[in-house]
Structures are given as structure tokens and as C-alpha cells.
Backbone as numpy.savetxt, mean C-alpha at the origin, in Angstrom:
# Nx Ny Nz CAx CAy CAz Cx Cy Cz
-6.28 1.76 8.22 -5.11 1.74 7.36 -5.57 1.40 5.94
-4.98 2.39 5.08 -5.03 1.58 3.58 -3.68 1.24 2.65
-4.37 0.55 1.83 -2.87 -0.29 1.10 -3.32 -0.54 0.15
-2.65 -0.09 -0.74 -2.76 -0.13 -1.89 -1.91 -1.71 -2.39
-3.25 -2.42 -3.30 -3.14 -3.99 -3.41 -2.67 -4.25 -5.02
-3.22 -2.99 -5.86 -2.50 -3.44 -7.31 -4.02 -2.42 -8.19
-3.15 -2.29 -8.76 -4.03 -1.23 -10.25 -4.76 -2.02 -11.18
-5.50 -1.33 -11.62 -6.43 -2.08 -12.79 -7.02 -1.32 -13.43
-6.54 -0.46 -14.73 -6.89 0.62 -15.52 -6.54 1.26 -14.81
-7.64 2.83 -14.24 -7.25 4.19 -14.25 -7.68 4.00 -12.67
-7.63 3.11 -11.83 -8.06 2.68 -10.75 -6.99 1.92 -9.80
-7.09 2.45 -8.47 -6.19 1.36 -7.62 -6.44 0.69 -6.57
-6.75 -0.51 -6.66 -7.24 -1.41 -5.41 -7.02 -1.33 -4.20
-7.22 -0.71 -2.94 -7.16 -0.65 -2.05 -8.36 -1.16 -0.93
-7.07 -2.09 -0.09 -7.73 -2.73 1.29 -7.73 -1.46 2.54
-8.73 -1.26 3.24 -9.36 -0.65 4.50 -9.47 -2.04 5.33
-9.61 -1.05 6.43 -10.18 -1.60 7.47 -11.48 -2.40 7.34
-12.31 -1.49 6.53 -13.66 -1.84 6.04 -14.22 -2.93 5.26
-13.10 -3.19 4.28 -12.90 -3.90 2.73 -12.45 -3.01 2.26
-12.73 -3.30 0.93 -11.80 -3.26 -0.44 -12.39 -1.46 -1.21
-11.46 -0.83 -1.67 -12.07 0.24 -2.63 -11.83 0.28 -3.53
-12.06 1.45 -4.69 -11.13 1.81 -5.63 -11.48 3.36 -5.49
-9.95 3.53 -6.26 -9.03 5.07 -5.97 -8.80 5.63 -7.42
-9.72 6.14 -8.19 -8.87 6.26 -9.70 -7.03 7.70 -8.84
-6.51 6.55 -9.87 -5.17 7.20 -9.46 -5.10 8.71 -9.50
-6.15 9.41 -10.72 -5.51 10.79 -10.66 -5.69 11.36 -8.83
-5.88 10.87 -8.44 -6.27 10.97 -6.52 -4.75 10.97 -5.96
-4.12 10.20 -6.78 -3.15 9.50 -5.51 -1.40 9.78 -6.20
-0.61 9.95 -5.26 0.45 10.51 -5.86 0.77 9.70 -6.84
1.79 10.52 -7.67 2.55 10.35 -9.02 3.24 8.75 -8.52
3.82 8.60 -7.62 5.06 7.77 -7.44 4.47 6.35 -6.46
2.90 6.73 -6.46 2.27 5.25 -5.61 2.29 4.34 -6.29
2.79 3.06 -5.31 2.85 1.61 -5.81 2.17 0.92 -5.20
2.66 -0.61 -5.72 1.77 -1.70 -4.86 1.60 -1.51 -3.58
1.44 -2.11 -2.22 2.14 -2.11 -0.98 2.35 -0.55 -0.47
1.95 0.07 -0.71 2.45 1.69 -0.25 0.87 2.00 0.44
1.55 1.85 1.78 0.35 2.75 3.04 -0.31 4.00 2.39
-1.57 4.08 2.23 -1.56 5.58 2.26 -2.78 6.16 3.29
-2.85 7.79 3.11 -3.60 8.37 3.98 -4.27 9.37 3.89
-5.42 9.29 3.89 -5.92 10.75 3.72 -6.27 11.87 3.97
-5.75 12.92 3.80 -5.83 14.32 4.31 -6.20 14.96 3.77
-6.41 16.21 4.21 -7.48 17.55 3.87 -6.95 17.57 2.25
-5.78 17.36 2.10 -5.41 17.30 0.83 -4.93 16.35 -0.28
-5.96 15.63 0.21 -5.94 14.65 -1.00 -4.86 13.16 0.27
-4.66 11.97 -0.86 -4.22 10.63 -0.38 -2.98 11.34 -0.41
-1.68 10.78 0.48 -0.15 10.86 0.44 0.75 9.34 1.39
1.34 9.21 0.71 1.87 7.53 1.33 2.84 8.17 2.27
2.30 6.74 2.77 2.84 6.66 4.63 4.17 6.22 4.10
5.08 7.10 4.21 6.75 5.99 4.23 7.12 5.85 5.07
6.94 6.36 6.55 7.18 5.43 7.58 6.90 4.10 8.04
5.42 3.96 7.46 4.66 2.81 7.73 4.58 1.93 6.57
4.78 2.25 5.75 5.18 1.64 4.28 6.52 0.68 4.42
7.74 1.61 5.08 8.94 0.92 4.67 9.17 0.15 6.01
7.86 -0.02 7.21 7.96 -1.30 8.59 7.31 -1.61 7.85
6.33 -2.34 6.68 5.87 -3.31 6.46 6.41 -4.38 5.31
7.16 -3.23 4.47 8.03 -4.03 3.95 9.15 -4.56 4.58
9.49 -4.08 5.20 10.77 -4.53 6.02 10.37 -6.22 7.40
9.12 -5.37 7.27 8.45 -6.88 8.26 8.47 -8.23 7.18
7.76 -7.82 5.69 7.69 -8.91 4.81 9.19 -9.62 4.31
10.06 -8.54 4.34 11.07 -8.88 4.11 12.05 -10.00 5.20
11.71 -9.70 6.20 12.10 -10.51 7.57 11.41 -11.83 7.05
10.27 -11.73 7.40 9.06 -13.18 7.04 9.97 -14.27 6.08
9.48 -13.53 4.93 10.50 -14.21 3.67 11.95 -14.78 3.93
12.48 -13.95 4.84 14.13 -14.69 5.03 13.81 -15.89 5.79
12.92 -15.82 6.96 12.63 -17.04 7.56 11.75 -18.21 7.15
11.30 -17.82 6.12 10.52 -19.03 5.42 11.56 -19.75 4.92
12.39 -18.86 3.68 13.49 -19.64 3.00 14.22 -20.11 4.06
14.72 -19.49 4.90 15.82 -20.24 5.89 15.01 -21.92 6.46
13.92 -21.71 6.82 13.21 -22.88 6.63 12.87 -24.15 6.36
13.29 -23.59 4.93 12.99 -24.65 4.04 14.08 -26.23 4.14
């Protein structure tokens, strides 16, 4: 799996399985963000929004139960 962790210039940080890379963006779609799964295929990186919007939705759960928590 990769995930894109945050940009830095013409480059975007991404965690693997492996460690860490970088992606200069012209690679990666127009509309990639932080947190956005992506994947690579014969044609180039394209984000997972299936798997993108269970992990936000997992973080989003997390977070309610921390604050509820507190």
C-alpha cells in the first residue's frame, strides 16, 4: 500500500510497505492529497477511493473516540 504523507516542492512523500519514497507529482493525479491511497498501474499512479475514503473514515471513528474520552 502507498500513502501519500505530504508534499515538499515538486515531490510527494510517500509511505510503502518498504519505507518511505518520493513521487515528483507530475506522476500523480491532478487532484492527489495528503492521506490518498494510491496505486500503480500500467498507467501511471491513480488513488484508491475506495480505500482512501475506509481509512479516513476509520481515522475519523478513532478521533470521535478519543474526544469522547477525554
Amino acid at each position: 500500500m502507498m500513502i501519500i504523507d505530504r508534499f515538499e516542492q515538486d515531490f510527494a512523500v510517500v509511505e510503502t510497505d518498504d519505507g518511505i519514497i518520493d513521487v515528483s507529482v507530475v506522476y500523480l493525479p491532478e487532484n492527489a492529497r495528503e492521506g490518498d491511497v494510491i496505486v500503480l498501474t500500467e498507467n501511471g499512479y491513480v488513488i484508491d477511493v475506495e480505500e482512501t475514503t475506509r481509512r479516513r473514515e476509520e481515522i475519523k471513528n478513532l478521533m470521535k473516540r478519543l474526544i469522547k474520552n477525554d
